[in-house]
C-alpha positions, 0 to 999 in steps of 0.5 A, spaced: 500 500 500 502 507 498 499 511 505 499 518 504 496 525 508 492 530 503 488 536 502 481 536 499 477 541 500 480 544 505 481 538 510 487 534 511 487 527 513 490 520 510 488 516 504 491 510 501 494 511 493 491 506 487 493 509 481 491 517 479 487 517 485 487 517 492 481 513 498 479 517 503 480 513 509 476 518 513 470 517 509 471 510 508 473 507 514 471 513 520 474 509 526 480 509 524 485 515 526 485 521 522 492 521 522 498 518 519 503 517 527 496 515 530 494 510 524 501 507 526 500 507 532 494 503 532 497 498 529 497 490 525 489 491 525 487 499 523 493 497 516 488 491 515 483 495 516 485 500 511 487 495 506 479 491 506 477 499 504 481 500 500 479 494 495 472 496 496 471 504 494 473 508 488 478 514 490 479 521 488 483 523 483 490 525 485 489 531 481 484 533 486 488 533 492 494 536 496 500 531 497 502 532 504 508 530 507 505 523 509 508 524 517 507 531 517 510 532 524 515 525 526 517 524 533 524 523 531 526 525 524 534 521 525 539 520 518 545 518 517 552 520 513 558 517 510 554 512 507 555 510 501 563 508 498 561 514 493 560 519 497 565 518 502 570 518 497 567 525 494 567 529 501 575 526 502 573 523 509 575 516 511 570 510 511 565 509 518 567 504 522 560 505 525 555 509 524 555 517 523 547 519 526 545 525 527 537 529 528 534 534 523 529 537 527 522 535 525 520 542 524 524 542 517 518 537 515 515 539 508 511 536 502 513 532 496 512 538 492 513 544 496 518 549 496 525 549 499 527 556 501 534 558 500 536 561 506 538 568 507 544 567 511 547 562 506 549 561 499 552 554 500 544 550 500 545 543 497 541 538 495 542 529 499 538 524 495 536 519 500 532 512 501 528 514 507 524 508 512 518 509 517 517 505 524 511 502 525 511 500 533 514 502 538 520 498 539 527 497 543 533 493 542 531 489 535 536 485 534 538 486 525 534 479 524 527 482 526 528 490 524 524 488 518 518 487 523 519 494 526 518 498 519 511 501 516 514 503 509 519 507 505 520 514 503 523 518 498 527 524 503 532 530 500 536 530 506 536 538 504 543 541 507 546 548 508 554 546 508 557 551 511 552 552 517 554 544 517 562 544 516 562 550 522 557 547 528 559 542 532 554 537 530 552 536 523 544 538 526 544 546 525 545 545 518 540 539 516 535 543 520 533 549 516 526 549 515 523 546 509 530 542 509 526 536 509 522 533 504 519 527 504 514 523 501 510 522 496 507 516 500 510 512 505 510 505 501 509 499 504 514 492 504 510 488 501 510 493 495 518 495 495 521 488 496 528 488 498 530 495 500 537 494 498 536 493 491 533 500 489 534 505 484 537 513 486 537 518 481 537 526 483 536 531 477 537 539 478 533 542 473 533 536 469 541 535 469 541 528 473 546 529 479 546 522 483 544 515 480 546 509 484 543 503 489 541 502 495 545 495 494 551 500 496 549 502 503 555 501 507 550 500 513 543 497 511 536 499 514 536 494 519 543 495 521 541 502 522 534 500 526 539 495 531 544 501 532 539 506 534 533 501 538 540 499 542 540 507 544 533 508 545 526 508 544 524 509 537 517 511 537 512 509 531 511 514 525 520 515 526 523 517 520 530 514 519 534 518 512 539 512 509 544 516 506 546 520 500 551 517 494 555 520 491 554 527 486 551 532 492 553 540 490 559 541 494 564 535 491 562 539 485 568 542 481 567 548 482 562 547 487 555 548 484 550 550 490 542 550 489 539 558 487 533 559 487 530 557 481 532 550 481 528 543 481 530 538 485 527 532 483 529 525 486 526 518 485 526 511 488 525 505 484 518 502 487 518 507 492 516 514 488 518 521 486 518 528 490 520 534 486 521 542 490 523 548 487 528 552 490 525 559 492 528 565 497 526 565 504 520 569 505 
């Protein structure tokens, strides 16, 4: 299934993606939450729920609607650096020999289509595009061989970065955290739908020009690796995002450097997953 969150006549709620159009799950099964961190929450018997719906009604037209960023607000939004050989190798770091983590706040949270701003106190704003994964319950301590139970489904997620807010810091959240500098969607796709998730596709285009193409076959640290990391830390929480890293081709490896301007589109596309596409605009 493809969870998504959007607008229709001026209310927003979840509906499940089939084609060009979109189920209201509101109108179709009222007793299920209305949103997507509480829908999960509610576990194995509301997505069951949700799936009998969605084979039993007709939907409206995607055109219709405003795609939102699925989890609008996430408990936790955490990624990850240096994660792919490419990557590495373009930012002159050494090879991890354990996993880089940092938080973007959940306040940069923006849709699949909406625009980033170009902040006023930056001209250094670059572009990451990531495989993201969602948690589905509320977990702790998952050994690798079971991090597959505790993901609901996967996203497309543009770890947007401001780099000379994230090389001066002491820690990379500053820069990953401006708002709008994060992306998600365009739906959150469910296992069964994505299959393996270290077999995927990654392409990143600016202005149609392909920037990023790699697989998610090159993680250094695949997702359940990442799961058994993070839940031996603490809690993680349902409607969690996880950003798996970026591979190599971003703006600041770029010779001479070419950082994003206002103007530009940034689109990003995960085999089995989706697109999400923003336009670069001046902060407000």
């Amino acid at each position: 299934m493809k969870l998504a969150t959007f607008t229709y006549q001026g209310a927003t709620r979840i509906g499940i993606v089939n084609g060009e159009a979109i189920l209201d799950l509101t109108a179709e099964a009222p007793e299920l939450p209305r949103e997507m961190v509480a829908f999960l929450e509610a576990g194995g018997s509301a997505l069951e729920r949700a799936r009998k719906a969605a084979s039993s009604a007709d939907g409206i037209p995607l055109g219709q609607v405003k795609l939102e960023a699925p989890i609008r607000r996430p408990p936790e939004f955490l990624a990850i650096g240096l994660n792919y050989a490419d990557h590495i190798a373009e930012s002159g770091m050494k090879k991890p020999e354990f996993p880089l983590f940092f938080n973007k706040q959940s306040s940069c949270v923006t849709g699949p289509y909406d625009p980033i701003h170009r902040p006023r106190v930056s001209t250094q704003l670059d572009y990451e595009g990531e495989l993201g994964f969602v948690i589905g319950q509320r977990c702790k301590n998952v050994p690798r061989d079971r991090a597959h139970e505790v993901i609901a489904g996967f996203i497309v997620v543009d770890d947007v970065s401001v780099r000379d807010w994230q090389f001066k810091a002491q820690t990379m959240t500053l820069g990953k955290s401006f708002d709008t500098h994060g992306p998600i969607g365009p739906w959150i796709v469910t296992p069964d739908e994505v299959g393996d998730p270290h077999a995927l596709d990654l392409k990143t285009w600016v202005n149609g020009e392909l920037r990023q193409h790699s697989n998610t076959r090159h993680l250094v640290f695949d997702c359940y690796a990442q799961v058994e990391t993070l839940s031996t830390v603490f809690t993680l929480e349902p409607g969690t995002i996880v950003s798996t890293g970026t591979p190599g081709g971003v703006a600041f490896a770029m010779k001479p450097p070419r950082f994003l301007k206002a103007g530009d589109l940034v689109r990003i596309e995960i085999e089995r997953v989706g697109a999400i596409e923003n336009r670069v605009i001046e902060e407000p």
